[in-house]
C-alpha positions in Angstrom: -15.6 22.8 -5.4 -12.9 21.2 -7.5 -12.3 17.7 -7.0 -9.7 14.7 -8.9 -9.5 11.1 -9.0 -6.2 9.8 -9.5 -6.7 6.0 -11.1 -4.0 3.3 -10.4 -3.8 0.8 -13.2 -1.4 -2.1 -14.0 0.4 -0.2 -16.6 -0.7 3.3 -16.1 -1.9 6.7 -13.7 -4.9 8.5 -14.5 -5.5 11.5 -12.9 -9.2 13.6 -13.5 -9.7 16.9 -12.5 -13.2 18.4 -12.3 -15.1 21.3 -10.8 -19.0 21.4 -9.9 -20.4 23.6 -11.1 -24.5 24.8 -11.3 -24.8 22.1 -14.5 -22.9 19.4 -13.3 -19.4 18.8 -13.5 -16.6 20.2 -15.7 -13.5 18.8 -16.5 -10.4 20.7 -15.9 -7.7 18.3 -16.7 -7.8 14.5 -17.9 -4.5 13.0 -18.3 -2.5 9.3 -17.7 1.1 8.4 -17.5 2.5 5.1 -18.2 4.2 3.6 -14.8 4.3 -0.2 -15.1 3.2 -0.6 -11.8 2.5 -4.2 -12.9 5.8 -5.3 -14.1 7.6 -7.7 -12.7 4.4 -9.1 -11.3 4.2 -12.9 -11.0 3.0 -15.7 -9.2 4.5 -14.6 -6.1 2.0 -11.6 -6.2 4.9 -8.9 -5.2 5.2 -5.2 -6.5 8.5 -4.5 -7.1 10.5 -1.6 -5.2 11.4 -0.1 -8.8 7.7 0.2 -10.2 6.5 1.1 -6.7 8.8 4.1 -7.3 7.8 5.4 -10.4 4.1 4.9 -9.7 4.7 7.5 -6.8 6.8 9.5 -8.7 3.8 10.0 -11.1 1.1 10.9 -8.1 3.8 13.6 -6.1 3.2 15.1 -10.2 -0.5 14.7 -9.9 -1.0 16.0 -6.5 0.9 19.1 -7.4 -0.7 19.4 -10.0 -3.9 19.6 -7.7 -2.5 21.7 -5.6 -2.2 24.5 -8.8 -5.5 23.5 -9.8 -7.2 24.2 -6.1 -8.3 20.9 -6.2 -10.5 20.3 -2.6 -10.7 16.5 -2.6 -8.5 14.0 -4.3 -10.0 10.1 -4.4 -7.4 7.4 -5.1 -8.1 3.9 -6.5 -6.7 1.3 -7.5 -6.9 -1.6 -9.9 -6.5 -5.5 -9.8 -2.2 -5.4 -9.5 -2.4 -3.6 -6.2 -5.6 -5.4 -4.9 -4.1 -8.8 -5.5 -0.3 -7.6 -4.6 0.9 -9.3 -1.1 2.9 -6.1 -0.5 0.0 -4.1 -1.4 0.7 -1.5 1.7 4.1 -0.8 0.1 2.4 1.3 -2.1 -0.6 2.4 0.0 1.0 4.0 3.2 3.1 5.9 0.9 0.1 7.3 -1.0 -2.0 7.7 2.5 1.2 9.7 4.0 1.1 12.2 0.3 -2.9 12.3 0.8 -2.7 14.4 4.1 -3.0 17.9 2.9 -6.1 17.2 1.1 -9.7 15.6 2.4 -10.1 12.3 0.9 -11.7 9.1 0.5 -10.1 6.0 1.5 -11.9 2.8 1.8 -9.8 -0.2 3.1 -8.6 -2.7 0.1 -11.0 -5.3 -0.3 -9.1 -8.9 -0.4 -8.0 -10.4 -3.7 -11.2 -12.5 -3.3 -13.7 -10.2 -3.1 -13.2 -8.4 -6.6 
C-alpha cells in the first residue's frame, strides 16, 4: 500500500510519500513548497483569499502527484495558522472537495483552545 501526508504549515506544504512494505515503511518522495499560507495573518485571525489560493494550488500539485505515484491514502493536516484562522473552512471544504478520489483521514479541527 502506498500512502502520503500532505503537512499544512504557516509558511510552507509538505507532502510525504511512502509505501509499506514487509520492513516497514519506505519513502518514495519527501518534498515542501513555500505558500505563505500565513501571510497577511493578524489579529483579526483571517486567511487571506490570495494565500488560500496558492496553498491549494500547491496540494492540486501534490495530489497529482499521488495520483502518479498510486498513492492509496492521503492524510491532510494542518498547523496553528489554519487551526486558529476564523475562516478556517475557506481552506478546508476546498481541500475535503480535492480529497474525494482518494480514502482519507479527516478528523474535525480542534478549537484554537485546545492546541
Amino acid at each position: 500500500m502506498r500512502a502520503a501526508v500532505i503537512d499544512i504549515g504557516s509558511n510552507s506544504v509538505l507532502l510525504l510519500v511512502g509505501e509499506r512494505t514487509e520492513a516497514g515503511w519506505r519513502t518514495l518522495l519527501d518534498t515542501a513548497r513555500i505558500t505563505r499560507l500565513g501571510e497577511g495573518f493578524s489579529a483579526e485571525k483571517l486567511l487571506q483569499p490570495h494565500a488560500i489560493e496558492r496553498t491549494l494550488q500547491v496540494i492540486d500539485e501534490y495530489l497529482e502527484t499521488c495520483r502518479v505515484f498510486g498513492v492509496e491514502r492521503v492524510i491532510i493536516v494542518a498547523t496553528a495558522v489554519v487551526r486558529e484562522a476564523r475562516n478556517q473552512e475557506a481552506l478546508a471544504q476546498q481541500v475535503r472537495q480535492r480529497l474525494q478520489p482518494f480514502a482519507l483521514t479527516t478528523p474535525p479541527l480542534p478549537p484554537p483552545d485546545a492546541c
